[in-house]
mmCIF file of the N, C-alpha and C atoms, coordinates in Angstrom:
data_MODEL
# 
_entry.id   MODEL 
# 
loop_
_atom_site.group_PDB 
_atom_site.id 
_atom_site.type_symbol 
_atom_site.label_atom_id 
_atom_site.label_alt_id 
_atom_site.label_comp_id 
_atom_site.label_asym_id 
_atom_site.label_entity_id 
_atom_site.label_seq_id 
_atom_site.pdbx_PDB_ins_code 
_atom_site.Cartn_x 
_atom_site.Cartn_y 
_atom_site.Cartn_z 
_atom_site.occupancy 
_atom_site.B_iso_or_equiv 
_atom_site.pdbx_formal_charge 
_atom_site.auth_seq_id 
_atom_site.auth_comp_id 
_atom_site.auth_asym_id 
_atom_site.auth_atom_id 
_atom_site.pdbx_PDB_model_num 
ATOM 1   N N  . UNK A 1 1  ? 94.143  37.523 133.158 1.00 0.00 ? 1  UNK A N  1 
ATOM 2   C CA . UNK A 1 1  ? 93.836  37.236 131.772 1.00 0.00 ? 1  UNK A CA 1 
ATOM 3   C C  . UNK A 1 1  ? 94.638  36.013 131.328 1.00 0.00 ? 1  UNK A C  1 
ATOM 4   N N  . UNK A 1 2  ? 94.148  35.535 130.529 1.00 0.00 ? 2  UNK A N  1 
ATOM 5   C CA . UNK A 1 2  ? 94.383  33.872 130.126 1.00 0.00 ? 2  UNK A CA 1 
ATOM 6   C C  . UNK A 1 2  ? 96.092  34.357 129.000 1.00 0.00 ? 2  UNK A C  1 
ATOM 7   N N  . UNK A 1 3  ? 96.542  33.532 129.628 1.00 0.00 ? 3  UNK A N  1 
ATOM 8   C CA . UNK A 1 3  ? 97.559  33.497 128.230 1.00 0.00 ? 3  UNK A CA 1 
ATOM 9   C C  . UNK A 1 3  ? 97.424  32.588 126.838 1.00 0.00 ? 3  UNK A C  1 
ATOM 10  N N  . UNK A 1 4  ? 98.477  33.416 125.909 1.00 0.00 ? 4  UNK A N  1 
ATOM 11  C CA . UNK A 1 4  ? 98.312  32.763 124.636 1.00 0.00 ? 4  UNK A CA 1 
ATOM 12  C C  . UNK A 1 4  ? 99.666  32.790 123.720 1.00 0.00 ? 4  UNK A C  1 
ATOM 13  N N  . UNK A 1 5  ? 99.925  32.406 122.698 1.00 0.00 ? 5  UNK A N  1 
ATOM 14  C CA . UNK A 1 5  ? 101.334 32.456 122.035 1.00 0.00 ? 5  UNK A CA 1 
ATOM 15  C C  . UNK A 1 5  ? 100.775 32.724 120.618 1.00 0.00 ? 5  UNK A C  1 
ATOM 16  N N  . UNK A 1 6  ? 101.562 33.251 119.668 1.00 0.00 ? 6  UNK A N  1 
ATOM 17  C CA . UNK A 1 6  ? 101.121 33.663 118.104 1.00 0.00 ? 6  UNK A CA 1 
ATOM 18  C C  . UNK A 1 6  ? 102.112 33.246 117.738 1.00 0.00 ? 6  UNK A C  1 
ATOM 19  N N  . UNK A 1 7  ? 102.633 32.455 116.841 1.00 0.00 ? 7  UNK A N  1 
ATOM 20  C CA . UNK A 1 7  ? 103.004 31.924 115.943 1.00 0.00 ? 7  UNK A CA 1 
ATOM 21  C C  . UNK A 1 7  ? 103.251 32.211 114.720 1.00 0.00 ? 7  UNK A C  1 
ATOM 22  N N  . UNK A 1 8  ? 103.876 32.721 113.684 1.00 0.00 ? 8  UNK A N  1 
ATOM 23  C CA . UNK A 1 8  ? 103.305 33.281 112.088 1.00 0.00 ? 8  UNK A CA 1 
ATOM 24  C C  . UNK A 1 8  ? 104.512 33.504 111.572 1.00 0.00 ? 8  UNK A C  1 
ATOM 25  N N  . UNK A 1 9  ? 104.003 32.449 110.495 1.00 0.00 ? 9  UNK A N  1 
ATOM 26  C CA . UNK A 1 9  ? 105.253 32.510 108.970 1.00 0.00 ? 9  UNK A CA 1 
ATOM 27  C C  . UNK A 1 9  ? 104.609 33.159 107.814 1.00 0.00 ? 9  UNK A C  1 
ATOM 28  N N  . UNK A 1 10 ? 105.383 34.323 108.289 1.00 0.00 ? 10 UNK A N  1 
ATOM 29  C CA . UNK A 1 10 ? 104.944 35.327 106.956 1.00 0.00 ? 10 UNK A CA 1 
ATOM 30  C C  . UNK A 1 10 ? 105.501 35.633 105.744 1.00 0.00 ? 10 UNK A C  1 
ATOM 31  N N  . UNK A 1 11 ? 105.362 35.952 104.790 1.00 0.00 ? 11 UNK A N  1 
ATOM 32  C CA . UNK A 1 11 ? 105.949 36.212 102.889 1.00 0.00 ? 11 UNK A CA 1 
ATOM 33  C C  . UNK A 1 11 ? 105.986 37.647 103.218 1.00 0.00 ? 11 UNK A C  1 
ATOM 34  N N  . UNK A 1 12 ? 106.818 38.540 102.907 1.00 0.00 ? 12 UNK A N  1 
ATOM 35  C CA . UNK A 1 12 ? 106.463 40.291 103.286 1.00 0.00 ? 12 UNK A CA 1 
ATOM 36  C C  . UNK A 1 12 ? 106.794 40.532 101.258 1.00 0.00 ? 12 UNK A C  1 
ATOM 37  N N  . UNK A 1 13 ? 105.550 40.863 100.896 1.00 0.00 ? 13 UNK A N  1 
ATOM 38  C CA . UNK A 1 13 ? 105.910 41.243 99.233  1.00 0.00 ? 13 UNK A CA 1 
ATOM 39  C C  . UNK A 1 13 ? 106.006 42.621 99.242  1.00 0.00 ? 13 UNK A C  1 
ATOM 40  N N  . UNK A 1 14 ? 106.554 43.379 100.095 1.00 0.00 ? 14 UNK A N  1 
ATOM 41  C CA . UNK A 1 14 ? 105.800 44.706 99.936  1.00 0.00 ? 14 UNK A CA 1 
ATOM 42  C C  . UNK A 1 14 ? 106.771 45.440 101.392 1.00 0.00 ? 14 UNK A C  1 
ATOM 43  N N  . UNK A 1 15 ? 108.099 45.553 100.955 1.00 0.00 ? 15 UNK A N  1 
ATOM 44  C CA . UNK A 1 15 ? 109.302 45.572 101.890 1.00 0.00 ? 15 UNK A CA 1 
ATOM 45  C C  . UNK A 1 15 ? 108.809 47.484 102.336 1.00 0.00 ? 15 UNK A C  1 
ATOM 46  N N  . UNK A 1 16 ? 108.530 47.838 101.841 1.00 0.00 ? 16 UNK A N  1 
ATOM 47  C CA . UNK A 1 16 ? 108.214 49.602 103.000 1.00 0.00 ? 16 UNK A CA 1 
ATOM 48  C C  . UNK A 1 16 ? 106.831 49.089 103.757 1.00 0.00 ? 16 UNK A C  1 
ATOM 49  N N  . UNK A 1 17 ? 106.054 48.860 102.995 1.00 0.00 ? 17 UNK A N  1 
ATOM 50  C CA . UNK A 1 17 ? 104.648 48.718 104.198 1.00 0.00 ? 17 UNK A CA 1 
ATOM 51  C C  . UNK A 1 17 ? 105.299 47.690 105.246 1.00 0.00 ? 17 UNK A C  1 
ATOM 52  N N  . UNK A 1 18 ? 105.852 47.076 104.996 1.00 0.00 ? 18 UNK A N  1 
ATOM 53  C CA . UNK A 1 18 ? 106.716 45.621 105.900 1.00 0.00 ? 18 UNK A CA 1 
ATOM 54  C C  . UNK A 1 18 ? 107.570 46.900 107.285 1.00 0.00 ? 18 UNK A C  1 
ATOM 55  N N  . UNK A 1 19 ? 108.139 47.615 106.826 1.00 0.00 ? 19 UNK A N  1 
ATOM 56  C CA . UNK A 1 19 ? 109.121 48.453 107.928 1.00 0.00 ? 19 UNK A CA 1 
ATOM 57  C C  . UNK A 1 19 ? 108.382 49.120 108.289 1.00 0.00 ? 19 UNK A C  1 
ATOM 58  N N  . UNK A 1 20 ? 107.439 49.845 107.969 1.00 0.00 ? 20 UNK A N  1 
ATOM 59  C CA . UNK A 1 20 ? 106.034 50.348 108.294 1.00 0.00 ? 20 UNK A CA 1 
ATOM 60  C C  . UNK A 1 20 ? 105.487 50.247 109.265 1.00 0.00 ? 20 UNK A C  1 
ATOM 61  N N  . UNK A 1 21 ? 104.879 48.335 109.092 1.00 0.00 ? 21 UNK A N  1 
ATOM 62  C CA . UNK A 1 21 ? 104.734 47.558 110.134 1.00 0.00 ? 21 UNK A CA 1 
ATOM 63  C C  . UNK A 1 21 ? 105.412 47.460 111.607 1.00 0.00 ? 21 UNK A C  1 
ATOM 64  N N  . UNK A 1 22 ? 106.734 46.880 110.682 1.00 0.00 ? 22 UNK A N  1 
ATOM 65  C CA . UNK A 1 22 ? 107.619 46.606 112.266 1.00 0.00 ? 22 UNK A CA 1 
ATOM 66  C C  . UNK A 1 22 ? 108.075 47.675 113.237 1.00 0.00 ? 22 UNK A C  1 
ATOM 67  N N  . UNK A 1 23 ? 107.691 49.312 111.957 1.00 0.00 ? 23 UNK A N  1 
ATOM 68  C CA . UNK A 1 23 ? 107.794 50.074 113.449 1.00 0.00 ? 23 UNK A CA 1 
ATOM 69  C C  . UNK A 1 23 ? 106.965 50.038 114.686 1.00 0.00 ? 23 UNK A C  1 
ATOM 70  N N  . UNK A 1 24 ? 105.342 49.754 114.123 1.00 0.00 ? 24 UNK A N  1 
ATOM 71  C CA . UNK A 1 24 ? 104.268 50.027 114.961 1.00 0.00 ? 24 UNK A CA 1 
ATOM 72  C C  . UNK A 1 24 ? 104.114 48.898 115.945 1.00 0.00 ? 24 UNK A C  1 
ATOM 73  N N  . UNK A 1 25 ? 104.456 47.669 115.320 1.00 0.00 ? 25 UNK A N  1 
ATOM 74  C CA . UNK A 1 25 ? 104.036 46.453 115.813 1.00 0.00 ? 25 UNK A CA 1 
ATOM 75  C C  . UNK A 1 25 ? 104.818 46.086 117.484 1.00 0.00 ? 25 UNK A C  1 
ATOM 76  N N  . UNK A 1 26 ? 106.578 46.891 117.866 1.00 0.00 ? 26 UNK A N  1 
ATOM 77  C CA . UNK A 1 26 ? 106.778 46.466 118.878 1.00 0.00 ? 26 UNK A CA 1 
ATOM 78  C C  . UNK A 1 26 ? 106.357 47.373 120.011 1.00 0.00 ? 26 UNK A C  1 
ATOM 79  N N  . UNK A 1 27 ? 106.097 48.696 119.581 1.00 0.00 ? 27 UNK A N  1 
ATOM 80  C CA . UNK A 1 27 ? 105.141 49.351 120.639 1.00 0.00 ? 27 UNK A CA 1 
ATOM 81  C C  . UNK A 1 27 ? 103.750 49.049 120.636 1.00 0.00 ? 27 UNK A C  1 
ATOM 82  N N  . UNK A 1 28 ? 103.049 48.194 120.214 1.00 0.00 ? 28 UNK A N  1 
ATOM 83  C CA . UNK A 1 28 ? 101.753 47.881 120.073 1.00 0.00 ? 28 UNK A CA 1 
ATOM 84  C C  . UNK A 1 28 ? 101.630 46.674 121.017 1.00 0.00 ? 28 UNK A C  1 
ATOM 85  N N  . UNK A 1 29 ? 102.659 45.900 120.964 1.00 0.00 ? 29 UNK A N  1 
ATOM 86  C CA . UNK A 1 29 ? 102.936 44.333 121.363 1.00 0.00 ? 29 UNK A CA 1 
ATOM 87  C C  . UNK A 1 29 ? 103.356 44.895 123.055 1.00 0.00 ? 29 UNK A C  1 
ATOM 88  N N  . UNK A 1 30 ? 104.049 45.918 123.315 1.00 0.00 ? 30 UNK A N  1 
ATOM 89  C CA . UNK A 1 30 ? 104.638 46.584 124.839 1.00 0.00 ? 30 UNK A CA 1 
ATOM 90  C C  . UNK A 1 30 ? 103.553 46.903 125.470 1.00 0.00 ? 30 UNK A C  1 
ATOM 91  N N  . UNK A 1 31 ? 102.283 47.843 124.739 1.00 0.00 ? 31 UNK A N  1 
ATOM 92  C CA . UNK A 1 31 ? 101.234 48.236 125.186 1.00 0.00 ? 31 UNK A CA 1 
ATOM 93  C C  . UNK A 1 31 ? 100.830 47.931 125.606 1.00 0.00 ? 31 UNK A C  1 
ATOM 94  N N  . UNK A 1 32 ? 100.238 45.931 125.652 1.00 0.00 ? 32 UNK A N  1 
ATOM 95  C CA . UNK A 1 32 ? 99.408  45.727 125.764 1.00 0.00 ? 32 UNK A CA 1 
ATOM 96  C C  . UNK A 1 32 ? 100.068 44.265 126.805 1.00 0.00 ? 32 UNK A C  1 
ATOM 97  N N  . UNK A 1 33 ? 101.245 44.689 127.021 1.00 0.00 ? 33 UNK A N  1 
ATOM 98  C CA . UNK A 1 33 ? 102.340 43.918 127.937 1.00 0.00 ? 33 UNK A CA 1 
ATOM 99  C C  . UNK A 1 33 ? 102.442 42.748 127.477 1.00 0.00 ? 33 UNK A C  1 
ATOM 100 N N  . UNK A 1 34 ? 102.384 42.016 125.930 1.00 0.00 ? 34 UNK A N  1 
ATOM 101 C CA . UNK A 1 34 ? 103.291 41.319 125.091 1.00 0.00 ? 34 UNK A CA 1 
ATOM 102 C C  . UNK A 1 34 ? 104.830 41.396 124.827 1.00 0.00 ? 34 UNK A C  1 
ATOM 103 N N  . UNK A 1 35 ? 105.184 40.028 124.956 1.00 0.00 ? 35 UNK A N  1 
ATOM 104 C CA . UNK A 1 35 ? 106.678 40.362 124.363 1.00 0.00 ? 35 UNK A CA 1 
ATOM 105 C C  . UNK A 1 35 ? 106.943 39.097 123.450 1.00 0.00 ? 35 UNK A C  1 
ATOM 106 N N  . UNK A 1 36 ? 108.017 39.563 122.655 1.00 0.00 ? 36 UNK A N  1 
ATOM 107 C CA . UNK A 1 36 ? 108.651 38.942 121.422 1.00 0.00 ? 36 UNK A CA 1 
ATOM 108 C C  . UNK A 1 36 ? 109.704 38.108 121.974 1.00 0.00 ? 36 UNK A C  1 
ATOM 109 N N  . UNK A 1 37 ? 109.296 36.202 122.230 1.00 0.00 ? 37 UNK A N  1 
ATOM 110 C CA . UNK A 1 37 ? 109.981 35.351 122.616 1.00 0.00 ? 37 UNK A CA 1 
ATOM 111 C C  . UNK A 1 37 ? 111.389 34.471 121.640 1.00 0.00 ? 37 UNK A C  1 
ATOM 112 N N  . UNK A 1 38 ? 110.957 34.849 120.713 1.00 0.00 ? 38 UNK A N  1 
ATOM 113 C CA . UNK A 1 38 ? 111.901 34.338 119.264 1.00 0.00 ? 38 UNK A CA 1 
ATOM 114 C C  . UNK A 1 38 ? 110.950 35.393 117.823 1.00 0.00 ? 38 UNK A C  1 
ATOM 115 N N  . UNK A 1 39 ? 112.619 35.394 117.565 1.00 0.00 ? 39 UNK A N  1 
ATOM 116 C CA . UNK A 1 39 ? 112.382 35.880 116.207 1.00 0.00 ? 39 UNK A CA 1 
ATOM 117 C C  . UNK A 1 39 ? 113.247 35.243 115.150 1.00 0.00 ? 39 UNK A C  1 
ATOM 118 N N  . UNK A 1 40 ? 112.825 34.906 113.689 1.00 0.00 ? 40 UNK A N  1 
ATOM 119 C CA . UNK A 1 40 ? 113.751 34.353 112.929 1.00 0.00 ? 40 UNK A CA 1 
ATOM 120 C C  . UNK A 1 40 ? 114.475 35.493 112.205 1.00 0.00 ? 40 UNK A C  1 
ATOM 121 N N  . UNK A 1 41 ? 115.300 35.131 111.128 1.00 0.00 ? 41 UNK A N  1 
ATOM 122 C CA . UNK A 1 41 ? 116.188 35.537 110.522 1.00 0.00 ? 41 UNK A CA 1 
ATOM 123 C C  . UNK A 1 41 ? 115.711 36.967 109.547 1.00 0.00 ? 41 UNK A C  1 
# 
């Protein structure tokens, strides 16, 4: 399968759906044998 990179500067207005998110998002990203190369602040 072809590789690709995602990129994204996000605004989070909405700080519980936001932790919400970031629980699901790094087992979702493992699943599918993605990984998280940089993260900002």
């Amino acid at each position: 399968m072809p590789k690709g990179y995602l990129v994204a500067n996000i605004r989070v207005t909405d700080q519980d759906k936001f932790q919400e998110f970031s629980g699901m998002a790094g087992p979702a990203i493992k699943k599918y044998g993605g990984k998280v190369l940089a993260r900002g602040p």
